[in-house]
C-alpha positions, -999 to 999 in steps of 0.1 A, spaced: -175 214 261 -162 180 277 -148 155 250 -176 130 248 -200 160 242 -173 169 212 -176 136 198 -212 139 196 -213 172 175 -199 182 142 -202 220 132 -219 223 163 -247 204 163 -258 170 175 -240 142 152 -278 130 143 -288 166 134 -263 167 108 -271 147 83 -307 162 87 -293 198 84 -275 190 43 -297 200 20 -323 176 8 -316 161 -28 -282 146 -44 -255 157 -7 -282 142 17 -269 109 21 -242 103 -8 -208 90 12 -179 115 11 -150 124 -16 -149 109 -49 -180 90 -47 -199 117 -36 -185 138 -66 -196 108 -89 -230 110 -78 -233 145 -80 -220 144 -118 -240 119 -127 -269 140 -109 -265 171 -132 -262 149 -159 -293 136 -156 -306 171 -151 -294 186 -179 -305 156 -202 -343 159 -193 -342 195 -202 -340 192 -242 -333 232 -248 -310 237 -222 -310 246 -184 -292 275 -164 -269 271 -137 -291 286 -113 -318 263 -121 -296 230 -123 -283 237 -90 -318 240 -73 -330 210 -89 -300 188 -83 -294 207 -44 -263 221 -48 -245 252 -40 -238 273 -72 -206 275 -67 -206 232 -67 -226 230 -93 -205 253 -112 -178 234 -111 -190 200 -112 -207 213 -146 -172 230 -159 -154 197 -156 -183 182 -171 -175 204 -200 -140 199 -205 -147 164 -210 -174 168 -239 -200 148 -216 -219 185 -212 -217 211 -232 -222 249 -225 -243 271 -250 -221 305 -262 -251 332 -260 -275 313 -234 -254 296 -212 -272 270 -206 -262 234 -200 -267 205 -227 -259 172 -232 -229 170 -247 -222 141 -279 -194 118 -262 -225 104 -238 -247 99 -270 -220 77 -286 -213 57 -255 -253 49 -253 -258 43 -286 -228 19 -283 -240 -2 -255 -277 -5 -273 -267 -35 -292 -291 -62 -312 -291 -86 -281 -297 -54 -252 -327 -45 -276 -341 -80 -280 -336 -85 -241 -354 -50 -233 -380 -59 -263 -392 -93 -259 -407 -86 -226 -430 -60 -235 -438 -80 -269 -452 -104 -246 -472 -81 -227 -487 -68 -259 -495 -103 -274 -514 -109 -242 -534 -79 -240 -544 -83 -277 -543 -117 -290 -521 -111 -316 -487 -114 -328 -463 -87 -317 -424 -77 -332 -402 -53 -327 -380 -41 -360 -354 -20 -372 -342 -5 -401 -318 -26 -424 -303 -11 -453 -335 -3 -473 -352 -32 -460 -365 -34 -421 -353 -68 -402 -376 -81 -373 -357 -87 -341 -379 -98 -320 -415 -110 -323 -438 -130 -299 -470 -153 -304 -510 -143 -291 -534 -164 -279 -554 -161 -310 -567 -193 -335 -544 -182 -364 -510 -168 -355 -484 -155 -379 -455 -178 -384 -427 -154 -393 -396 -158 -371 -370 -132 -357 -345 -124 -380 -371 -121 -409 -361 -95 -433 -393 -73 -449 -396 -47 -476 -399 -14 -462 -428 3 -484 -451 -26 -483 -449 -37 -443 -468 -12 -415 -430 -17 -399 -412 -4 -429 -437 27 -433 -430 35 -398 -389 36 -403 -398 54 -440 -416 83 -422 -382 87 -399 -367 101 -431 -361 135 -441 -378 145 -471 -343 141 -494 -334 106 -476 -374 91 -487 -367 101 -525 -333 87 -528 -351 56 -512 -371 54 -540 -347 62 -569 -325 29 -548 -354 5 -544 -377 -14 -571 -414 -6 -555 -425 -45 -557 -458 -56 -559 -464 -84 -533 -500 -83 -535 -530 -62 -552 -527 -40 -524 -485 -35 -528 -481 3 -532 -461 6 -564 -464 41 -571 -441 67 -557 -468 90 -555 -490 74 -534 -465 60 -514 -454 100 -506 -490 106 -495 -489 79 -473 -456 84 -457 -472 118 -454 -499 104 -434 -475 85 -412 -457 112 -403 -487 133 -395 -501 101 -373 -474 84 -359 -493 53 -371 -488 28 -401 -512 5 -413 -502 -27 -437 -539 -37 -455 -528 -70 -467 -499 -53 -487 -471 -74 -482 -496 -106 -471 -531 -111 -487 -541 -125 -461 -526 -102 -429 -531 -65 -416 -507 -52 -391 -505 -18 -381 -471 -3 -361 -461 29 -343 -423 46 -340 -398 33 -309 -377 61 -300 -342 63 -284 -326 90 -261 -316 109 -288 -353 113 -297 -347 96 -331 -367 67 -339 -345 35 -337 -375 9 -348 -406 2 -344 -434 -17 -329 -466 -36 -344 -492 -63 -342 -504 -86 -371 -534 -110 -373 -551 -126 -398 -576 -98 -419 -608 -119 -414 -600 -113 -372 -586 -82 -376 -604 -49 -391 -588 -19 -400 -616 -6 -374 -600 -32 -351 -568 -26 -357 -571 13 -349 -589 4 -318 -557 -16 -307 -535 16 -313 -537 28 -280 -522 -5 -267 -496 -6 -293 -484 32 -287 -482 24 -247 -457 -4 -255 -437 14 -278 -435 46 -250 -427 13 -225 -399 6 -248 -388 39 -262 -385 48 -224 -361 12 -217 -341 30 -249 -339 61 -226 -363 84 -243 -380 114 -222 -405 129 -233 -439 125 -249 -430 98 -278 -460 111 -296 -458 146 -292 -419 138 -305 -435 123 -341 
């Protein structure tokens, strides 16, 4: 073989053959050394956090097209650093809680009102109404971002509003994210105000329909907390699968029905799965309630 032929092979083949000839998926066309092994990581990472009860080795390194014996590795260093973590009986890969806490620390107030306003404004247009996005505060709910409809009558609360929880179709929302024990120490903490003639008061009824919420996914406000506003809201989840606030729409209750408002459910859920995904939710956000 002359030396300009040599130049043109590697392993034997052509030079252009070779990069055909690597397996299709993460080695196809990463550059070599440490980057490479950067993608790769991050490429099982990513594997292992879309499978939510684990995946094999095996499996991991067919879907992420690596050797075993690469993937093996890659995952045990993975491992020792607490970013994966490997299941005693199973074996079977999972996300480890080091990569929760550096998400959850990089999802501050400003990321959420950056990745939240745009798809507010998306639903205002599609419905006309007034759109926020809120999260819990204490025992209250704050609204961090909110944006104007097109409609006659728009609701003049601003972001940064503070709400009562049991009383606001917001609040319910972030109440139903509770465990059972949480929601009744909420209401030995809290004073169930009236704020209207609607204002739930009781803790009975407001059990039932926390109940409801959570058997739904949806939360209505009939003029509880306004006399003169409806608003109904669905759960925003993040990549832990827990919901970290919650998305609504409020009008006026002579332009918006409670027949109209669960008519404009649809739209509402798709923006919170829009923004549960930004968050880095996978999954089904409803099936997830």
């Amino acid at each position: 073989m002359s030396a300009q032929t040599k130049q043109r092979t590697i392993g034997g083949r052509p030079r252009g053959q070779a990069r055909i000839a690597v397996v299709r998926g993460i080695g196809a066309a990463q550059p070599r050394g440490g980057v490479q092994s950067l993608a790769r990581a991050f490429a099982i990472m990513e594997e292992i956090a879309r499978n939510r009860d684990g995946i094999g080795l095996a499996e991991l390194s067919k879907r992420v097209g690596l050797h075993n014996s690469t993937a093996f590795h890659l995952a045990k260093t993975l491992v020792s650093l607490g970013y994966v973590r490997q299941m005693k009986e199973s074996k079977r890969y999972r996300i480890g809680r080091p990569l929760f806490a550096l998400a959850a620390s990089a999802l501050d107030e400003v990321e959420m009102v950056n990745l939240a306003t745009p798809i507010l404004e998306d639903l205002s247009r599609e419905t006309g109404e007034t759109a926020h996005f809120s999260v819990r505060l204490g025992d209250a709910v704050v609204v961090l971002a909110r944006t104007g409809g097109k409609g006659v009558f728009q609701l003049v609360d601003r972001a940064g509003a503070v709400r009562p929880a049991h009383c606001t179709a917001l609040g319910k929302i972030m109440l139903a994210a509770l465990t059972p024990e949480q929601l009744e120490q909420f209401m030995t903490r809290v004073e169930l105000k009236s704020y209207t003639s609607k204002s739930i008061t009781s803790p009975d009824l407001l059990r039932r329909e926390i109940a409801e919420v959570r058997r739904t996914g949806i939360a209505i406000d009939d003029g509880e907390f306004d006399a003169e506003l409806r608003c109904v809201a669905v759960p925003v989840r993040d990549f832990s699968r827990q919901v970290i606030g919650s998305i609504g729409i409020s009008g006026p209750v002579w332009r918006l029905s409670i027949d109209s408002l669960q008519k404009r459910t649809r739209v509402v859920r798709a923006a919170a799965d829009r923004l549960s995904r930004e968050f880095g939710f996978v999954g089904d956000v409803k099936a997830a309630v």
